[in-house]
N, CA and C atoms as an extended XYZ file, in Angstrom:
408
Properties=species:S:1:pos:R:3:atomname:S:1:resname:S:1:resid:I:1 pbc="F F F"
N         9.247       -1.882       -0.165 N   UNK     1
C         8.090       -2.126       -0.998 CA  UNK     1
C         8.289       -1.452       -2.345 C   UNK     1
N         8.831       -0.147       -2.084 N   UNK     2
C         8.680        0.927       -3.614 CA  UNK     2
C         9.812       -0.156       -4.158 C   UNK     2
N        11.031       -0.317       -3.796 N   UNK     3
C        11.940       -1.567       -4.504 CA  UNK     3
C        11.275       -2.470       -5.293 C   UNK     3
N        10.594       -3.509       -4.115 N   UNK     4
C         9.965       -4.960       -5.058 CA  UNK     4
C         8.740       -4.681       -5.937 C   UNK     4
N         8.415       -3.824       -5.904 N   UNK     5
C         7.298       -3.086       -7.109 CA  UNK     5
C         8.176       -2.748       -8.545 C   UNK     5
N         9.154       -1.663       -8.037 N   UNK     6
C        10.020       -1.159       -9.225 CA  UNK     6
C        10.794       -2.638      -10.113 C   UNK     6
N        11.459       -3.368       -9.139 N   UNK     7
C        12.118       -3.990       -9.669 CA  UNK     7
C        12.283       -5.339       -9.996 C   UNK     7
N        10.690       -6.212       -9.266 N   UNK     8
C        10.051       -7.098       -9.525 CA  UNK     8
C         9.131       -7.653       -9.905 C   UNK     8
N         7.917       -7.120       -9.006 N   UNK     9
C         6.832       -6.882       -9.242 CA  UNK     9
C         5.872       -6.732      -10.330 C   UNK     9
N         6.275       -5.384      -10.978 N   UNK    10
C         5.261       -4.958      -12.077 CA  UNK    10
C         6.245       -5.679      -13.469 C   UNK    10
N         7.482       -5.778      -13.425 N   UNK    11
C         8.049       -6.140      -14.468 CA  UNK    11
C         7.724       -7.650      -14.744 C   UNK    11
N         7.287       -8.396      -13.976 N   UNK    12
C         7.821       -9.780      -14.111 CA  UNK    12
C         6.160       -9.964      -14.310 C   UNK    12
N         5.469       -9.253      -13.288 N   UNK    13
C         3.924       -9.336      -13.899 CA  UNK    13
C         3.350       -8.482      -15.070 C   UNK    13
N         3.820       -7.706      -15.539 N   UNK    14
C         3.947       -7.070      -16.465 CA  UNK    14
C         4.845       -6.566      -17.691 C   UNK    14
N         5.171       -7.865      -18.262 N   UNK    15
C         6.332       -6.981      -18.947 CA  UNK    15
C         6.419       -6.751      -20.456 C   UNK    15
N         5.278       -6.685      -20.893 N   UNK    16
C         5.214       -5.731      -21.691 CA  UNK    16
C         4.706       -4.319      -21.483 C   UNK    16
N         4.531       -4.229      -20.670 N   UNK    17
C         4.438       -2.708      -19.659 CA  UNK    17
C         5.502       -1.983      -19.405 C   UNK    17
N         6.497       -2.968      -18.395 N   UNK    18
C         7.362       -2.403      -17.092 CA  UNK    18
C         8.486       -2.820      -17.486 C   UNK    18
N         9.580       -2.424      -17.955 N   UNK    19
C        10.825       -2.572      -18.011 CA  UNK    19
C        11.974       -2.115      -17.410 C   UNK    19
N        13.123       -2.883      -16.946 N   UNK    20
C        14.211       -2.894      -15.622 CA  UNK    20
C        15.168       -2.481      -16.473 C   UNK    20
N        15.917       -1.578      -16.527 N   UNK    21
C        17.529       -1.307      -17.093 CA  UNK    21
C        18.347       -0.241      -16.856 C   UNK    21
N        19.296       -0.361      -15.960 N   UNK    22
C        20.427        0.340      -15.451 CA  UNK    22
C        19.536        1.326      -14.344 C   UNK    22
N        19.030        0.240      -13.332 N   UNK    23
C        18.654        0.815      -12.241 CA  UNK    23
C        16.808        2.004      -12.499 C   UNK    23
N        16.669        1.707      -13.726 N   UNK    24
C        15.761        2.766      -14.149 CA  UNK    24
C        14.411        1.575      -14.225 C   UNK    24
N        12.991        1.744      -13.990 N   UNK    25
C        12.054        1.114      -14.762 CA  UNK    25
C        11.151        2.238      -15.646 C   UNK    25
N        10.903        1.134      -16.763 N   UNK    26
C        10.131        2.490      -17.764 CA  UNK    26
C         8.830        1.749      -17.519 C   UNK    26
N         7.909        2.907      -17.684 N   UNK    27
C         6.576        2.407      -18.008 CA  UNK    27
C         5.999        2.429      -19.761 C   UNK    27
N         5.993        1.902      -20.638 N   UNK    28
C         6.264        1.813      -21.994 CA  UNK    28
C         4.611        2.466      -22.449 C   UNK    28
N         3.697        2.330      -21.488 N   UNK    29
C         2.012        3.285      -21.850 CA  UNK    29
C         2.222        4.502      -21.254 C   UNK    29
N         3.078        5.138      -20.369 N   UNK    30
C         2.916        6.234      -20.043 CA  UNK    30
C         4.282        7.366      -20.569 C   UNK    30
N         5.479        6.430      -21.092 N   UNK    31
C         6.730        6.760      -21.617 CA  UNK    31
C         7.422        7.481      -20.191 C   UNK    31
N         7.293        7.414      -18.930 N   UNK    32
C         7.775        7.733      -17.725 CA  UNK    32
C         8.623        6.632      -17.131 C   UNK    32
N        10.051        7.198      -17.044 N   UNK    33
C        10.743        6.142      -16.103 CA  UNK    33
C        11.357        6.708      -15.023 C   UNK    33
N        11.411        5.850      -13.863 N   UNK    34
C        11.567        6.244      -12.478 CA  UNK    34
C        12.412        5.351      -12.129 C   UNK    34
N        13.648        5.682      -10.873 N   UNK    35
C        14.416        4.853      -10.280 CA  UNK    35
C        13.897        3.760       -9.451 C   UNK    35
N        14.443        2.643       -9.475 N   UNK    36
C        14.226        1.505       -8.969 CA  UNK    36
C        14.470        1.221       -7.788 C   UNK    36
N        14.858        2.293       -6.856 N   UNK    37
C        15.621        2.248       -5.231 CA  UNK    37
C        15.556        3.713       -5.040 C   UNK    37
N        15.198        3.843       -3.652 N   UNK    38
C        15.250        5.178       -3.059 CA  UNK    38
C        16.015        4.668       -1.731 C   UNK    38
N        17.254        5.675       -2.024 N   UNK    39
C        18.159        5.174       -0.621 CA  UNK    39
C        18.017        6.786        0.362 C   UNK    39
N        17.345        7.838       -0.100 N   UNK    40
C        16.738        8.823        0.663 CA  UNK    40
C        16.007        8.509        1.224 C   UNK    40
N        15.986        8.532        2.839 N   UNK    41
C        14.808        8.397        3.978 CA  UNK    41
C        14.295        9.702        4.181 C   UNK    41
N        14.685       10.610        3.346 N   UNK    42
C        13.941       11.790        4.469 CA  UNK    42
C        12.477       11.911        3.574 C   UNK    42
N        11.874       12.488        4.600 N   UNK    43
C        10.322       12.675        4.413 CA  UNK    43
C         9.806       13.562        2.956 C   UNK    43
N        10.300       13.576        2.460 N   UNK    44
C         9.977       14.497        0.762 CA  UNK    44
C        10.219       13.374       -0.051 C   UNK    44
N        11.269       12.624        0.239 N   UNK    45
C        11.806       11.534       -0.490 CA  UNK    45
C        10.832       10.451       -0.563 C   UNK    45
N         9.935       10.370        0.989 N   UNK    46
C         9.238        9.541        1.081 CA  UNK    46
C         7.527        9.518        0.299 C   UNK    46
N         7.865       10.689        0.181 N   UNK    47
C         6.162       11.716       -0.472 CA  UNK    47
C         6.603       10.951       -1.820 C   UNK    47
N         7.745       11.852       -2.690 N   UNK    48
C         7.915       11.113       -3.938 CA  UNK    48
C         7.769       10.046       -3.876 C   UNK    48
N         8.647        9.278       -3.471 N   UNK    49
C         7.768        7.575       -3.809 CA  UNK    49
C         6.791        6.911       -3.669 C   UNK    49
N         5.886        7.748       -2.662 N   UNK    50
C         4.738        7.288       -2.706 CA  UNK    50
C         3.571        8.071       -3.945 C   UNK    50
N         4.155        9.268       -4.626 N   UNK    51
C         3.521        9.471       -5.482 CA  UNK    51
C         3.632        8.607       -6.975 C   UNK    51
N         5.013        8.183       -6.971 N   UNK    52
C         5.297        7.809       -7.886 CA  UNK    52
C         4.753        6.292       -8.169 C   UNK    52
N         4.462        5.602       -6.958 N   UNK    53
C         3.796        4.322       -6.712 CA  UNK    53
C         2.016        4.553       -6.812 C   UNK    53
N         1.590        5.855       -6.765 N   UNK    54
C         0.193        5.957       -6.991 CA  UNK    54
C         0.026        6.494       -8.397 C   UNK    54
N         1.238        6.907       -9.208 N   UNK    55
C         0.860        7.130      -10.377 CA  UNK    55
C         1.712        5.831      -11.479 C   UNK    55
N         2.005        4.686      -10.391 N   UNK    56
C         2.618        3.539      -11.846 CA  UNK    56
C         1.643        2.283      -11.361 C   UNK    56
N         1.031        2.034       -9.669 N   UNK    57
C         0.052        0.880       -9.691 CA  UNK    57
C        -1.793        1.327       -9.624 C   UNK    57
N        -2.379        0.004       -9.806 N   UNK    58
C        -3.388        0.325       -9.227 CA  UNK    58
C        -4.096        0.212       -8.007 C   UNK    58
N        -3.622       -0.646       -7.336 N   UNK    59
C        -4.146       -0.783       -5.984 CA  UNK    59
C        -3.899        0.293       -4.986 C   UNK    59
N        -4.664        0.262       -4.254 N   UNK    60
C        -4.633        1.206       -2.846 CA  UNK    60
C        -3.381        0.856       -1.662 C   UNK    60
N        -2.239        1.271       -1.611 N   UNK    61
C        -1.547        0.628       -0.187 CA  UNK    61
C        -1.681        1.417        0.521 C   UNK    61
N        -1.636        0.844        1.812 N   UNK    62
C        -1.268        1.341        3.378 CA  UNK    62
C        -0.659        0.250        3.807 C   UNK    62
N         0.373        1.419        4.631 N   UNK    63
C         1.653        0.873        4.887 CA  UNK    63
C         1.728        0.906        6.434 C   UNK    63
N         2.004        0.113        6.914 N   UNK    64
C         1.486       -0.312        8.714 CA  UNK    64
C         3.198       -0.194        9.196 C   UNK    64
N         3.283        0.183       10.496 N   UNK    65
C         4.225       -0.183       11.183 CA  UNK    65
C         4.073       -1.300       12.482 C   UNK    65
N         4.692       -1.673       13.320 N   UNK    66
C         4.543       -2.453       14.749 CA  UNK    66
C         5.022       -2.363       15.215 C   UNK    66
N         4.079       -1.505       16.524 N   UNK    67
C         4.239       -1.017       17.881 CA  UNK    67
C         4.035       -2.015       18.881 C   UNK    67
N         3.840       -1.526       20.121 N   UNK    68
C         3.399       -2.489       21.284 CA  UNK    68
C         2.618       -2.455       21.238 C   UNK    68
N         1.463       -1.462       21.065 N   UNK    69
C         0.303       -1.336       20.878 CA  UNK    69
C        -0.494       -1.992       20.074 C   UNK    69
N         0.179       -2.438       18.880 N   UNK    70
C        -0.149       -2.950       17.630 CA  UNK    70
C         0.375       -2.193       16.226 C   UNK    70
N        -0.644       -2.532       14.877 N   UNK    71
C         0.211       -1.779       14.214 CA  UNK    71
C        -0.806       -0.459       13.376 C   UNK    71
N         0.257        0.581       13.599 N   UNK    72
C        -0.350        1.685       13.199 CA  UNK    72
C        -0.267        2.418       11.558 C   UNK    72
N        -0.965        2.591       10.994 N   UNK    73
C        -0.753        3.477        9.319 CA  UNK    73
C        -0.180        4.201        9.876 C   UNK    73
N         0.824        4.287        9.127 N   UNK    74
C         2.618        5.558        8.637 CA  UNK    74
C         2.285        6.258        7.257 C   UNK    74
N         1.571        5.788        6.645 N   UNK    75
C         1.097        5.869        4.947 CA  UNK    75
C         0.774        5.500        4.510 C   UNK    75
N         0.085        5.722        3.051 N   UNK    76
C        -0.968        5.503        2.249 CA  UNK    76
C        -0.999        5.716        1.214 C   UNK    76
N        -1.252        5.098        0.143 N   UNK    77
C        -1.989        5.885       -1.706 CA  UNK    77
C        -2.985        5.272       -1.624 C   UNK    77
N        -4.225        6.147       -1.779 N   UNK    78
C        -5.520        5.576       -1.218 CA  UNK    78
C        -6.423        6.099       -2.378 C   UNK    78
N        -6.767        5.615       -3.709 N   UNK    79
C        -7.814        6.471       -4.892 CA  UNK    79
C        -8.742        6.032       -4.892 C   UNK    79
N        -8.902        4.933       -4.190 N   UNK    80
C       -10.585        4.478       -4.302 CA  UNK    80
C       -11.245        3.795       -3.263 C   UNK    80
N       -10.979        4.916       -2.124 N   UNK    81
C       -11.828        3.935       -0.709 CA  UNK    81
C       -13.160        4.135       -0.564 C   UNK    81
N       -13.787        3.131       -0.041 N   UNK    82
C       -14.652        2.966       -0.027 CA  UNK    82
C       -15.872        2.983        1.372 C   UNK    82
N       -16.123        4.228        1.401 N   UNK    83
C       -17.103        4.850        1.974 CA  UNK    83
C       -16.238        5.664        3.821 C   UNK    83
N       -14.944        5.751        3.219 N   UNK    84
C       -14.116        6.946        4.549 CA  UNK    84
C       -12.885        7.364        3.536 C   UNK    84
N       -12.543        8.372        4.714 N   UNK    85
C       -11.069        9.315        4.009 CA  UNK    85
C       -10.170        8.546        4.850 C   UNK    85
N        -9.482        8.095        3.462 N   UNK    86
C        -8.070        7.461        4.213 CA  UNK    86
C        -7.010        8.744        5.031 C   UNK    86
N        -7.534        9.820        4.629 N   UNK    87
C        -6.364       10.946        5.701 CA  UNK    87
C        -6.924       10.905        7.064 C   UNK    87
N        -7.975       10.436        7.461 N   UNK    88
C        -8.623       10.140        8.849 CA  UNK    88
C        -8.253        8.940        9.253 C   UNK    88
N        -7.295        8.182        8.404 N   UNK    89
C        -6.476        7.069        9.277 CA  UNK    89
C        -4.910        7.335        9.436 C   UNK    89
N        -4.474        7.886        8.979 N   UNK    90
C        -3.249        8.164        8.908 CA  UNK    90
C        -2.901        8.207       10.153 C   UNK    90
N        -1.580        7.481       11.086 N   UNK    91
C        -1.472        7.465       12.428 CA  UNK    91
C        -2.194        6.684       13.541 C   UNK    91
N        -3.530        6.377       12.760 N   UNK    92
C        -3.875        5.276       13.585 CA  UNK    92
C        -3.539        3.729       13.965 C   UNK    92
N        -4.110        3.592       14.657 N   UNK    93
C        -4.196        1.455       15.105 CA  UNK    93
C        -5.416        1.260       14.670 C   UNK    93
N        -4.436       -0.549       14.173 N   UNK    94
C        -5.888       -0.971       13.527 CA  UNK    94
C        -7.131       -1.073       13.931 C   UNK    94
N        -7.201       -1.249       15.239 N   UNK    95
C        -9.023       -1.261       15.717 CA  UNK    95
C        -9.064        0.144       15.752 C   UNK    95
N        -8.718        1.203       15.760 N   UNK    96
C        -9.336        2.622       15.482 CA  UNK    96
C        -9.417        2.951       14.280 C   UNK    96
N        -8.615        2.375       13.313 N   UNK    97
C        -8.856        2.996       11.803 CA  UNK    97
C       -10.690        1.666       11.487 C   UNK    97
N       -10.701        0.725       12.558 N   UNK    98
C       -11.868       -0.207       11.670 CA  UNK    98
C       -12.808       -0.111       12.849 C   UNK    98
N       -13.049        1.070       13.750 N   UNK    99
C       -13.624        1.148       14.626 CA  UNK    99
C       -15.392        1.395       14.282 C   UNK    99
N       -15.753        1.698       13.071 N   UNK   100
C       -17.381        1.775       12.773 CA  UNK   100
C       -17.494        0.294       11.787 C   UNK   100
N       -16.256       -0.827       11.569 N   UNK   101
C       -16.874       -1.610       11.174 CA  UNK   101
C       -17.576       -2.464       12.170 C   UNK   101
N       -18.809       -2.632       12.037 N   UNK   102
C       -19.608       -3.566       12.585 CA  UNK   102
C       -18.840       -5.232       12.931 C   UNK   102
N       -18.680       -5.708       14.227 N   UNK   103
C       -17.905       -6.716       14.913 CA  UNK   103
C       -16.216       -6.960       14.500 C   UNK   103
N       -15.728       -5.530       14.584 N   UNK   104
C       -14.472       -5.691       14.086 CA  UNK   104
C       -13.367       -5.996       15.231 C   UNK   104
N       -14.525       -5.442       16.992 N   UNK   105
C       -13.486       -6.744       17.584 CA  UNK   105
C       -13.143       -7.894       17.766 C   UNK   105
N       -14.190       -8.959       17.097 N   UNK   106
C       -14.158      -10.133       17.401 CA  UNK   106
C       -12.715      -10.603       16.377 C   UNK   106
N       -12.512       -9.951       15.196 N   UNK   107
C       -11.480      -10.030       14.147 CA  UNK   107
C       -10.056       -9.403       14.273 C   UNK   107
N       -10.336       -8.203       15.322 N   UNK   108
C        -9.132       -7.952       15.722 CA  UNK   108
C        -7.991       -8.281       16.036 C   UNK   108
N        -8.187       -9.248       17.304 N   UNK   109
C        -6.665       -9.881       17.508 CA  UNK   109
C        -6.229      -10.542       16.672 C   UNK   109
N        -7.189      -11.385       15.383 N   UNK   110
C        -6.406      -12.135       14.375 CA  UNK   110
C        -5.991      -11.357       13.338 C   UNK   110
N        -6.729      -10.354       13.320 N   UNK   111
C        -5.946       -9.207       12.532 CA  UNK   111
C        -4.470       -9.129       12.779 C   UNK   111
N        -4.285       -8.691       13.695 N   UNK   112
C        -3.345       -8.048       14.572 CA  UNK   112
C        -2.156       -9.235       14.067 C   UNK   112
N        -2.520      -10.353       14.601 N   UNK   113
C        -1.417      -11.510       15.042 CA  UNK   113
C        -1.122      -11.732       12.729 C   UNK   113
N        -2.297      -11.540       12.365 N   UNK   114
C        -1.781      -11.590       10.868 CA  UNK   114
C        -0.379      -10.628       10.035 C   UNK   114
N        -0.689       -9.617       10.977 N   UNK   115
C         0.129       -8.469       10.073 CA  UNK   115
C         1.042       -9.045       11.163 C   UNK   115
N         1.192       -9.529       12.072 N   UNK   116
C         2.153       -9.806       13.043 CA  UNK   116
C         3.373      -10.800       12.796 C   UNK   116
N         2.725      -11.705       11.701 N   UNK   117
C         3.357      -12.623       10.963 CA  UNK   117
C         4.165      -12.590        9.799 C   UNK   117
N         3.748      -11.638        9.286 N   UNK   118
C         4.020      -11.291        7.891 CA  UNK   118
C         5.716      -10.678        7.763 C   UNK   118
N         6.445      -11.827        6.956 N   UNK   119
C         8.418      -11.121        6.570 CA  UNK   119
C         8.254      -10.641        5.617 C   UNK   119
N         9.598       -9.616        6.013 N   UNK   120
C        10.294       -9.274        4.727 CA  UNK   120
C        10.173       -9.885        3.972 C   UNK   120
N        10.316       -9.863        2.852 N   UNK   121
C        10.309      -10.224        1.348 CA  UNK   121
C         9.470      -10.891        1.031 C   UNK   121
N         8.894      -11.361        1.536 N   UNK   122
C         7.458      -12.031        1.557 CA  UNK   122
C         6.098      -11.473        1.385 C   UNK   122
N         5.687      -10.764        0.039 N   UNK   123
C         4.510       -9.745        0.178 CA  UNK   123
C         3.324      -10.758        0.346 C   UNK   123
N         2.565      -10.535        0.967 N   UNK   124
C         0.784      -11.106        0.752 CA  UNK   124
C         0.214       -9.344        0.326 C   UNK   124
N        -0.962      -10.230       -0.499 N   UNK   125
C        -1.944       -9.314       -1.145 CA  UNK   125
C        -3.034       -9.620       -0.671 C   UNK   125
N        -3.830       -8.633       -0.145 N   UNK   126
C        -4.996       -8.627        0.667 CA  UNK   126
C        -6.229       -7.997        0.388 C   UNK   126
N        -7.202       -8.595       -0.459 N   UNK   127
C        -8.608       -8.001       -0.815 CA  UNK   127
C        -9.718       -7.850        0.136 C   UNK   127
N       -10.334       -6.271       -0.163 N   UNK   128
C       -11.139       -6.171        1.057 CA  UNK   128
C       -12.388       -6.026       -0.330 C   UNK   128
N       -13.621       -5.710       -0.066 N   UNK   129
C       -14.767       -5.887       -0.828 CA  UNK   129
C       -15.854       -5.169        0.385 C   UNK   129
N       -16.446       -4.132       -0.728 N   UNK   130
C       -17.444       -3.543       -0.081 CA  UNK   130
C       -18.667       -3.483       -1.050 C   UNK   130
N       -20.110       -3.388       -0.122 N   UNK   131
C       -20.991       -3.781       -1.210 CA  UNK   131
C       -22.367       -1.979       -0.345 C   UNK   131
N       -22.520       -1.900       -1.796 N   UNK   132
C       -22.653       -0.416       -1.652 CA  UNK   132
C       -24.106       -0.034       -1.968 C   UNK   132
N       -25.454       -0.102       -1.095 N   UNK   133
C       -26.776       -0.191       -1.245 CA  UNK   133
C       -26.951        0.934       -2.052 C   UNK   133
N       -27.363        0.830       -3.460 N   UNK   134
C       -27.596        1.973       -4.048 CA  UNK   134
C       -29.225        2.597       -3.861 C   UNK   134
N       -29.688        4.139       -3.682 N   UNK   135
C       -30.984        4.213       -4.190 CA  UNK   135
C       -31.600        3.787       -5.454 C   UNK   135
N       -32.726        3.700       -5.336 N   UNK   136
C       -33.391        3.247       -6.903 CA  UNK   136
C       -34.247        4.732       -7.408 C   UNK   136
């Protein structure tokens, strides 16, 4: 993911922003450039790139794995959720991280079988929408 962000993604949707050259992308509003591939798996390596992906996009990711169980959050850049702490999902399955939404088992298994579908290289983008009763 940190790849097709660095090196597709924001450039091709952005490019008077995001620029690709000799493995580097610059961000041209923030004058910060960051490598385009992290071939470090270890877990610090993994922190950096996920910081570095919460300080070059705007959206919120969580990043799912698949178990037998189903699939569980491994990680997150989470700045604007809406009405829970994304560190209270971290490690969970999806019907436990959406366990106070109201009829979220009836949506579950198609949940499930959705992220179940989903290849490599193939990103879908997925909008959730919350509507937030204010006092008067």
């Amino acid at each position: 993911m940190y790849s097709y962000l660095m090196t597709r993604n924001l450039p091709e949707r952005y490019p008077t922003v995001f620029s690709v050259s000799e493995g580097k992308m610059h961000n041209s509003i923030t004058g910060k450039t960051f490598p385009t591939t992290t071939s470090d798996t270890s877990d610090a390596a993994a922190a950096a790139a996920l910081r570095v992906l919460g300080e070059t996009v705007e959206e919120d990711l969580f990043f799912l794995t698949q178990e037998a169980a189903g699939h569980r959050c491994v990680a997150f850049i989470c700045c604007f959720p809406s009405g829970f702490d994304p560190a209270q999902k971290l490690g969970l399955g999806l019907a436990a991280i959406h366990e106070p939404v109201p009829s979220y088992e009836k949506i579950g298994p198609s949940m499930e079988r959705f992220f179940g579908k989903l290849e490599v290289g193939k990103p879908v983008c997925r909008l959730n929408v919350s509507f937030v009763q204010c006092a008067s």
